[in-house]
C-alpha positions as CSV (number, residue, x, y, z in Angstrom):
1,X,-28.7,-11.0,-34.6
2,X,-29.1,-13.8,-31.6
3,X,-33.0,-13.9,-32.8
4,X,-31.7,-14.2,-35.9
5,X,-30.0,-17.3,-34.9
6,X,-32.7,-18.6,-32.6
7,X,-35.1,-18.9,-35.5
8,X,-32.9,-20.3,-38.2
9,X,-32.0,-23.0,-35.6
10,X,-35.4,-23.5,-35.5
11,X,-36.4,-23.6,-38.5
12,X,-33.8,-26.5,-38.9
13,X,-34.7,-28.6,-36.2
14,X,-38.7,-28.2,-37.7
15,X,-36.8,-29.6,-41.0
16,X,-36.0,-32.5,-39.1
17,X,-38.3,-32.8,-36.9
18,X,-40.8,-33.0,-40.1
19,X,-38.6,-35.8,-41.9
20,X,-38.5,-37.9,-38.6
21,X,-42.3,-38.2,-38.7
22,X,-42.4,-39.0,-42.7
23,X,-42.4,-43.0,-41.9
24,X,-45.2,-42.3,-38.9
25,X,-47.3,-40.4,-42.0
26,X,-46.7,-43.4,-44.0
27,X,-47.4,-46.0,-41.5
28,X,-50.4,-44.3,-40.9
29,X,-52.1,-45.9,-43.8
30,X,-49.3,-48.7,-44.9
31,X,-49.3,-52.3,-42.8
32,X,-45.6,-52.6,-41.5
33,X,-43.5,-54.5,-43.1
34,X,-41.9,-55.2,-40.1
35,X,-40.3,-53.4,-37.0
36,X,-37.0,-52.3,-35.5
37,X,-37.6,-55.4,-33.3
38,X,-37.9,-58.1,-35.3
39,X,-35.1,-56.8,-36.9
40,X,-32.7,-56.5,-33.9
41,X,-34.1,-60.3,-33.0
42,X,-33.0,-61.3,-36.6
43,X,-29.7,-60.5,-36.4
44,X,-29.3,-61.9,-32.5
45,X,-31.4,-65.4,-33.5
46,X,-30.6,-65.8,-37.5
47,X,-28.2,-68.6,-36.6
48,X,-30.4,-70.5,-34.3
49,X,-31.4,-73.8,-35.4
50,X,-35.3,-73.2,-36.9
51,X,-35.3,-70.2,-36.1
52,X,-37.8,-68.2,-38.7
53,X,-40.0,-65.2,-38.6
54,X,-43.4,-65.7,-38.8
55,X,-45.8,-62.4,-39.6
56,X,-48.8,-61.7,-41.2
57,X,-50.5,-57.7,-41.1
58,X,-53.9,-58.7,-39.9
59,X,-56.1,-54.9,-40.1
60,X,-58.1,-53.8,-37.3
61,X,-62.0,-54.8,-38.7
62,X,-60.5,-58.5,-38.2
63,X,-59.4,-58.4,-34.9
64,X,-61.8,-59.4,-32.1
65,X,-62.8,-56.9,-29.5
66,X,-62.0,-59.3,-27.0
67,X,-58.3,-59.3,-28.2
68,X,-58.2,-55.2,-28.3
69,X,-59.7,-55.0,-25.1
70,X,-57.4,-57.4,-23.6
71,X,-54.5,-55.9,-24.5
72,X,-55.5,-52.2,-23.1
73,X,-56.8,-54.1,-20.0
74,X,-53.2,-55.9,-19.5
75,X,-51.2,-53.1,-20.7
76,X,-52.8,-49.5,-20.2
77,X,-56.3,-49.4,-18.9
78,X,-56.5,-45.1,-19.8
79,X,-55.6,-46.1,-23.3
80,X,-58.2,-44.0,-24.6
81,X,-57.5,-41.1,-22.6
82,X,-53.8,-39.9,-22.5
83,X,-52.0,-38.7,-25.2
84,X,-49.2,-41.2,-25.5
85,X,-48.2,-41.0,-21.8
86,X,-50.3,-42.2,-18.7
87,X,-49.1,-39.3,-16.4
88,X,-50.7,-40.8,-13.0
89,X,-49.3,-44.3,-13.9
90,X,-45.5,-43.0,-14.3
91,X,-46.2,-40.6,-10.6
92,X,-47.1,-44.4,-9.5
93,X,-44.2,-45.9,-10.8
94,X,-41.8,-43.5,-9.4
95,X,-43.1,-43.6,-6.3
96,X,-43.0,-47.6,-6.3
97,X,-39.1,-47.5,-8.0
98,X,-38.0,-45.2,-4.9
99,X,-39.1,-47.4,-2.1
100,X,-37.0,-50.1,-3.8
101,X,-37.7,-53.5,-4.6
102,X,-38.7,-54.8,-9.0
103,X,-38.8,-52.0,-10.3
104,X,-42.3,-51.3,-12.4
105,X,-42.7,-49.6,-15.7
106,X,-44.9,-47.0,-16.8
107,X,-45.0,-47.4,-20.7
108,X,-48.1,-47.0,-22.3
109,X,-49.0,-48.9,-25.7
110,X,-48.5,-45.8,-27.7
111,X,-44.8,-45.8,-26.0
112,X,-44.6,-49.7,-27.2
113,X,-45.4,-49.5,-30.7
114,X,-43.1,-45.9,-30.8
115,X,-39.7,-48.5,-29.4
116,X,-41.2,-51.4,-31.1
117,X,-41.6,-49.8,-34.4
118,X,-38.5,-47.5,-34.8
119,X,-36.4,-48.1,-31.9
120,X,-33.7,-50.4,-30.2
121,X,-34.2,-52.2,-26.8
122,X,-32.1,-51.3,-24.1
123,X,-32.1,-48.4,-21.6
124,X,-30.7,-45.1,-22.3
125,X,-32.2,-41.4,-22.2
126,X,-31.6,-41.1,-25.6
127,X,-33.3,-43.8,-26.6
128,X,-35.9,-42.6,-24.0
129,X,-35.8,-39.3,-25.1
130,X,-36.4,-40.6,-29.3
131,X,-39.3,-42.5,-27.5
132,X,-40.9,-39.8,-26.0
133,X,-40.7,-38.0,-29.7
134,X,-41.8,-41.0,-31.7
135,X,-44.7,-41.2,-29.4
136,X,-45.6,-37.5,-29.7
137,X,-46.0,-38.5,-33.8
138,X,-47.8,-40.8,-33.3
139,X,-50.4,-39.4,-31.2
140,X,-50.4,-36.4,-33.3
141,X,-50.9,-38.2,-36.4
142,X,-52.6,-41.6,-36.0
143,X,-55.9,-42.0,-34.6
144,X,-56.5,-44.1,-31.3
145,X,-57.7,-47.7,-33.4
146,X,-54.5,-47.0,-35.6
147,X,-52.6,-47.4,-32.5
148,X,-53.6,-50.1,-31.7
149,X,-53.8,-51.9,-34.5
150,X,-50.1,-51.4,-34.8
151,X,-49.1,-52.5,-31.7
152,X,-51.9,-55.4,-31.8
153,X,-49.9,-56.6,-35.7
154,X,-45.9,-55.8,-34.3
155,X,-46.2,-57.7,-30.8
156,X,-43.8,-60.0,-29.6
157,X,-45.5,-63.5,-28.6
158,X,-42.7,-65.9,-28.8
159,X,-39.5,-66.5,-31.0
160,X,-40.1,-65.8,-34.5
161,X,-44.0,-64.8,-33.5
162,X,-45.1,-61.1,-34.2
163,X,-48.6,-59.7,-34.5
164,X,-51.8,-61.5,-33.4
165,X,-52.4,-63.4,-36.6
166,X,-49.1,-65.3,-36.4
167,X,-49.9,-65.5,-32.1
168,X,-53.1,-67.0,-32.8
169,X,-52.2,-69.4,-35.6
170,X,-49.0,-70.5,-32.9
171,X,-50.4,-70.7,-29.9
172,X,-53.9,-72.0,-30.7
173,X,-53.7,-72.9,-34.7
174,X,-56.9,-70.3,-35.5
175,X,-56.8,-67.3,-37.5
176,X,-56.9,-63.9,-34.9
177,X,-60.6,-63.8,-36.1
178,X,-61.6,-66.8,-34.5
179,X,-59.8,-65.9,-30.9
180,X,-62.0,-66.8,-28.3
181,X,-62.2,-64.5,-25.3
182,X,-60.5,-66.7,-22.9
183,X,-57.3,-67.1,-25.7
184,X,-57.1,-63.5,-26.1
185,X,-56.6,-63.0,-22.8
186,X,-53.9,-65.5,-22.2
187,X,-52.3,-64.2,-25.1
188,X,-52.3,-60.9,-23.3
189,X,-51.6,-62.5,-20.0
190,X,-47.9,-63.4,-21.7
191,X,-46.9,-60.4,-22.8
192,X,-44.4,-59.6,-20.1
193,X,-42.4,-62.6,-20.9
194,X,-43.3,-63.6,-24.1
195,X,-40.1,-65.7,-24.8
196,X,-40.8,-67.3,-21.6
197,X,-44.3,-68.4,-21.5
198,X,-46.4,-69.9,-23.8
199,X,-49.9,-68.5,-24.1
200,X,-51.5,-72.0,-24.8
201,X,-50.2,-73.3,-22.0
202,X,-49.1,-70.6,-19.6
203,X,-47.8,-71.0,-15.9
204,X,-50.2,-70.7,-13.2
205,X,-49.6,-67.2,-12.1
206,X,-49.9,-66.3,-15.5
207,X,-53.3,-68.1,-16.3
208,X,-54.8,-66.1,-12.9
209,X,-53.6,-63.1,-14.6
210,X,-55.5,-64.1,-17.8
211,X,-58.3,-64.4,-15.4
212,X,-57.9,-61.0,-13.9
213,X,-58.0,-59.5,-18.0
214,X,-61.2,-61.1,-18.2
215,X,-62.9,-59.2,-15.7
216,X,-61.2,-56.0,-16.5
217,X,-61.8,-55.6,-19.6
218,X,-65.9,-56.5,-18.8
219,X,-65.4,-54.1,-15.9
220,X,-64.0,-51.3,-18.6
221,X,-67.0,-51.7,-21.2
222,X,-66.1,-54.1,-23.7
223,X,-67.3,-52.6,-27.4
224,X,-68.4,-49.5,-25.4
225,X,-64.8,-48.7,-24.3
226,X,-63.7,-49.1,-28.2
227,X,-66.3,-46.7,-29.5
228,X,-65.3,-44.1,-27.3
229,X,-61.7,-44.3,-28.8
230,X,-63.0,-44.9,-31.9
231,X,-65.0,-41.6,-31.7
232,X,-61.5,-40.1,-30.8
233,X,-61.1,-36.2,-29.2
234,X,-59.5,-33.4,-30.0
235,X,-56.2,-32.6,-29.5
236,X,-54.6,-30.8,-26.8
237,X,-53.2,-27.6,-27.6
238,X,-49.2,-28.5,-27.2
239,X,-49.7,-31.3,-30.1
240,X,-50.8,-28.8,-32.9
241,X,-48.2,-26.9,-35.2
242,X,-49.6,-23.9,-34.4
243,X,-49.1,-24.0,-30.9
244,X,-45.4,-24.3,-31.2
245,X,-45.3,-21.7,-33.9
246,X,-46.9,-19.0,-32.1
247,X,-44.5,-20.2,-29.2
248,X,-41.3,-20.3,-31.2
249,X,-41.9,-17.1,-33.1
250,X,-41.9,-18.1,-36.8
């Protein structure tokens, strides 16, 4: 009878767990629309005085390489090898957070898009907790590029600026296409304080930091870096269906 139970309950929670994932199967061919962010920004900044949401899906063939590597230099160098979490840079992080001091995050950009896309800011374990699922989907279901490409179209770059198109028109008045190395990497230099810095003109520590994304992302491989996550891998055995089938019994 208690199996009974077990396996009814989970049959449910796969129910659920399947219609949780129906916008990530969507979104995995459909540009956004928009995010959860822009969203919660709408509603805080609707009133302010010119105040309006710029946006514009740009796909992933027309974004520069220098702007994809950029971004994975700035924000999550092993990009192409984790699934969704960067398990040596959150041991880091811990270690850093319990000697005291800023405390330092451990997100990687698969974790950005999932609390970008579908998720609220602030901190909570349950809003932690529907990352860490959200990001599970997406790794599951969308390849590496897709990832990116996401996050690369739903980024924050200033009030009212989201996605790389609307950044680059902003900041520098070119399409994304036309980004020059040196742009895309102040564009990603901003990206801790978007709202605070401007990526044409950004403060000195954030124009060395610019700097610094330039050689990394040389120092990484450029266009050799993106065809190895192009080329993708196989998954690991605890993302497939039936590895959690054979484990749950049904």
């Amino acid at each position: 009878m208690f199996k009974l139970i077990l396996r009814k309950i989970a049959k449910w929670l796969l129910i659920v767990a399947a219609v949780s994932l129906l916008p990530i199967v969507v979104l995995r061919w459909a540009p956004a629309p928009g995010s959860m962010l822009m969203v919660e920004r709408w509603v805080t900044e609707r009133d302010t005085p010119g105040y309006q949401r710029q946006y514009q899906w740009t796909p992933y063939a027309q974004i520069p390489d220098s702007m994809k590597m950029a971004v994975i230099a700035a924000e999550d160098q092993r990009f192409a090898d984790h699934y969704g979490f960067d398990l040596k840079a959150i041991r880091a992080a811990v270690e850093h957070n319990m000697q005291g001091g800023n405390l330092r995050g451990a997100s990687t950009i698969s974790q950005q898009v999932a609390k970008n896309l579908f998720l609220w800011s602030g901190r909570s374990y349950v809003r932690k907790g529907l990352e860490a699922w959200f990001t599970l989907g997406i790794e599951l279901i969308w390849p590496k590029q897709r990832v990116l490409e996401m996050y690369l179209n739903i980024a924050e770059w200033d009030h009212g600026v989201y996605g790389v198109e609307a950044a680059a028109r902003h900041h520098f008045g070119v399409g994304a296409s036309y980004l020059s190395s040196q742009q895309s990497a102040q564009l990603a230099a901003v990206l801790p304080s978007p709202l605070n810095w401007d990526a044409a003109s950004p403060p000195p520590h954030a124009l060395r930091r610019a700097n610094w994304i330039r050689q990394q992302s040389q120092q990484l491989g450029g266009r050799h870096y993106l065809d190895r996550m192009e080329a993708g891998k196989p998954l690991p055995d605890w993302l497939t269906l039936r590895y959690w089938r054979n484990r749950l019994d049904i």
